[in-house]
C-alpha beads as a LAMMPS data file, in Angstrom:
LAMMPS data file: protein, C-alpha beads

114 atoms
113 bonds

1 atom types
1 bond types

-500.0 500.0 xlo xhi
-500.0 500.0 ylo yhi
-500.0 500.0 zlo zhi

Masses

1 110.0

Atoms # bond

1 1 1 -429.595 -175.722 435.333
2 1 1 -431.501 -175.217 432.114
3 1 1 -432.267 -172.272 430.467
4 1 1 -434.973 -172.317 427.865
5 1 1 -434.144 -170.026 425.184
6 1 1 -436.970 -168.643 422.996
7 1 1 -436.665 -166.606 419.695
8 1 1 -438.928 -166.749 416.428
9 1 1 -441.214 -164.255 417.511
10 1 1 -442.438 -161.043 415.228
11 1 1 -445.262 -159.279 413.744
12 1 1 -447.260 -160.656 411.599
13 1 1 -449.905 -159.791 409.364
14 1 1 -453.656 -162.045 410.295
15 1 1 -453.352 -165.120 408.061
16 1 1 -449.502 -165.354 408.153
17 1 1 -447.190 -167.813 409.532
18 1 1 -444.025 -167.919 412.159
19 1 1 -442.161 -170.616 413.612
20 1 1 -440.987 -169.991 417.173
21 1 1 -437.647 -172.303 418.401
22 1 1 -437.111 -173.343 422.125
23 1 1 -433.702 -174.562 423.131
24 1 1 -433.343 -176.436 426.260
25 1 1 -429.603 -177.433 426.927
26 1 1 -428.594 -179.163 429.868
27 1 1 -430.874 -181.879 429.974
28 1 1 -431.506 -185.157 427.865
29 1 1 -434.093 -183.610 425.715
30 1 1 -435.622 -186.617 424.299
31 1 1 -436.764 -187.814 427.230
32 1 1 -438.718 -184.599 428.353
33 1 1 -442.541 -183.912 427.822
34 1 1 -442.282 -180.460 426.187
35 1 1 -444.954 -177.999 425.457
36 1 1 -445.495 -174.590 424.117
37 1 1 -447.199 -171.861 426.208
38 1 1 -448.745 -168.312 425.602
39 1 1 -449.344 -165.403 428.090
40 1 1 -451.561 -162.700 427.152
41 1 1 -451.701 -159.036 429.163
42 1 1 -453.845 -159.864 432.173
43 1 1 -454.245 -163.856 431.707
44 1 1 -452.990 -167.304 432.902
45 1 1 -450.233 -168.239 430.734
46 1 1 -452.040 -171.172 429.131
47 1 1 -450.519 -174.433 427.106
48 1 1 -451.103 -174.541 423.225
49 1 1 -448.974 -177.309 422.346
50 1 1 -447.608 -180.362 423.777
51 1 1 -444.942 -183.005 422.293
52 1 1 -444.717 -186.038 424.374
53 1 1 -440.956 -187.911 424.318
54 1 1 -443.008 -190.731 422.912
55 1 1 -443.888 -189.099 419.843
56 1 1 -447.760 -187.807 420.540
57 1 1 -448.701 -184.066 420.015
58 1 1 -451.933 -182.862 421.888
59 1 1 -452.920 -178.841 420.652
60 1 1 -455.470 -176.873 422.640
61 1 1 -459.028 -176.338 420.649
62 1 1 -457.554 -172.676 419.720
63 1 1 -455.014 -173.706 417.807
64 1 1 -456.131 -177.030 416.317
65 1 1 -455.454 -177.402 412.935
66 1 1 -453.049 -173.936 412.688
67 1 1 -450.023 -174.710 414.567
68 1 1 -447.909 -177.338 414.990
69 1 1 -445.371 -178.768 417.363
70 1 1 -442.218 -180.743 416.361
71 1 1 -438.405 -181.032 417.744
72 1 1 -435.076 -182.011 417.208
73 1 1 -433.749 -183.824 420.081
74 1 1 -430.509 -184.298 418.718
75 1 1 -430.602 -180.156 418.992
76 1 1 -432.485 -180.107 422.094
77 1 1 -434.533 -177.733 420.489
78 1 1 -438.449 -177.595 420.032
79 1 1 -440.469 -175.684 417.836
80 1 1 -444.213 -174.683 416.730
81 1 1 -444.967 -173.625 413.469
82 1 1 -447.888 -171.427 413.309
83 1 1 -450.102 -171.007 410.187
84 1 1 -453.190 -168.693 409.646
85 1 1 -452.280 -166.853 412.192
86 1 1 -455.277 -164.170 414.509
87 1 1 -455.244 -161.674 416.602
88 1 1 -456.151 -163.679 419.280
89 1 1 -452.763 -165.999 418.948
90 1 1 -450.870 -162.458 420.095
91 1 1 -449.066 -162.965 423.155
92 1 1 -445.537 -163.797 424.509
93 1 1 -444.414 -167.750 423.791
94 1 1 -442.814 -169.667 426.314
95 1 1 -441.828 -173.526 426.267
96 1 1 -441.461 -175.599 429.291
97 1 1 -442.150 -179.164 430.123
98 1 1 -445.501 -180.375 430.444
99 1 1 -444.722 -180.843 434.170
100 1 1 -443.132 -177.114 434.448
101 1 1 -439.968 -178.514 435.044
102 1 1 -437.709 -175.439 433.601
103 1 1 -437.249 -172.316 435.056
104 1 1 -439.471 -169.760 432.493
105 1 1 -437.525 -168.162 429.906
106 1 1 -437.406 -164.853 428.162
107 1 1 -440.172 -166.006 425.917
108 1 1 -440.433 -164.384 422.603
109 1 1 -443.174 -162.382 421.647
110 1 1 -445.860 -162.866 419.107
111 1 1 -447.693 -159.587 417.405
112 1 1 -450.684 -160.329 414.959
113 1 1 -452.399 -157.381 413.349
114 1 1 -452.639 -155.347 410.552

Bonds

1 1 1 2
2 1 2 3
3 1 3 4
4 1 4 5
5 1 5 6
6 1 6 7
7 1 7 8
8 1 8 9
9 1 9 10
10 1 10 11
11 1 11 12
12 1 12 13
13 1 13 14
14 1 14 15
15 1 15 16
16 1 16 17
17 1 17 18
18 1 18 19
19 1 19 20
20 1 20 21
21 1 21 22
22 1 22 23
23 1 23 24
24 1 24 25
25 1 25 26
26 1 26 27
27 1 27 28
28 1 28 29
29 1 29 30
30 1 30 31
31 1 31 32
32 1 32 33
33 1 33 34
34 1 34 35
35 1 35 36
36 1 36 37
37 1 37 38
38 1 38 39
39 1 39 40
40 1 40 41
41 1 41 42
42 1 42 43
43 1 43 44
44 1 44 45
45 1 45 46
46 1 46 47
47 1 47 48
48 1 48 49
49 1 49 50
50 1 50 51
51 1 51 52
52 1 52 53
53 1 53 54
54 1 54 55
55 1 55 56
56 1 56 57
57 1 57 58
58 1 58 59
59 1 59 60
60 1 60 61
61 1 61 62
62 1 62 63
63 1 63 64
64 1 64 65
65 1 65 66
66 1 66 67
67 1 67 68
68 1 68 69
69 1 69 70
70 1 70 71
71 1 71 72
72 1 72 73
73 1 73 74
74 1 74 75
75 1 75 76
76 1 76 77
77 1 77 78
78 1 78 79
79 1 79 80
80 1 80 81
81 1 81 82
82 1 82 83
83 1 83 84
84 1 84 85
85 1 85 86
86 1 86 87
87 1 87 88
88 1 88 89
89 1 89 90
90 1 90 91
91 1 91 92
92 1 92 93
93 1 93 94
94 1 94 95
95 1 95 96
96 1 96 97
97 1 97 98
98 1 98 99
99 1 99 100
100 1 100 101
101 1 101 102
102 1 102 103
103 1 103 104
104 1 104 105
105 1 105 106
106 1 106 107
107 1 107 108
108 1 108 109
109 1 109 110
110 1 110 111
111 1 111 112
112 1 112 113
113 1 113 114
């Protein structure tokens, strides 16, 4: 079955940057719809990022512009690289399918403040 594996996380100053990794083995990556998700204390876990197997990224309004999704299917491994970085993007990352296909990882957490 596949396990997700999520790391990348820290704390980061507002304005600063991260880059979270996702590996996925046990399935033929390349052919998955993969996304990135964040959970807050109290909220939905909600999608931020999304990387199609065909090669189109889709990134919720919140994130437009500041983050961005790539992967290495050769590594079955996805990232997001986060720039500019809020409060607001605090929370613990998870990545999945678009379809929730995976079993939810460990997710790695996220910490943006001063």
């Amino acid at each position: 079955q596949v396990q997700p594996v999520e790391s990348g996380g820290g704390l980061v100053h507002p304005g600063g940057s991260l880059r979270l990794s996702c590996v996925a083995s046990g399935t033929i990556f390349r052919f998955e719809n993969m996304a990135w998700y964040r959970q807050t204390p109290g909220q939905e876990r909600e999608w931020v990022a999304i990387s199609m197997n065909y090669g189109e990224t889709f990134y919720s309004d919140s994130v437009q512009g500041r983050f961005a999704i790539s992967r290495d299917n050769d590594k079955n491994t996805l990232f997001l690289h986060m720039d500019n970085l809020k409060s607001e993007d605090t929370g613990d990352y998870y990545c999945n399918t678009k379809e929730f296909t995976f079993p939810w990882g460990q997710g790695t957490q996220v910490t943006v403040s001063s």
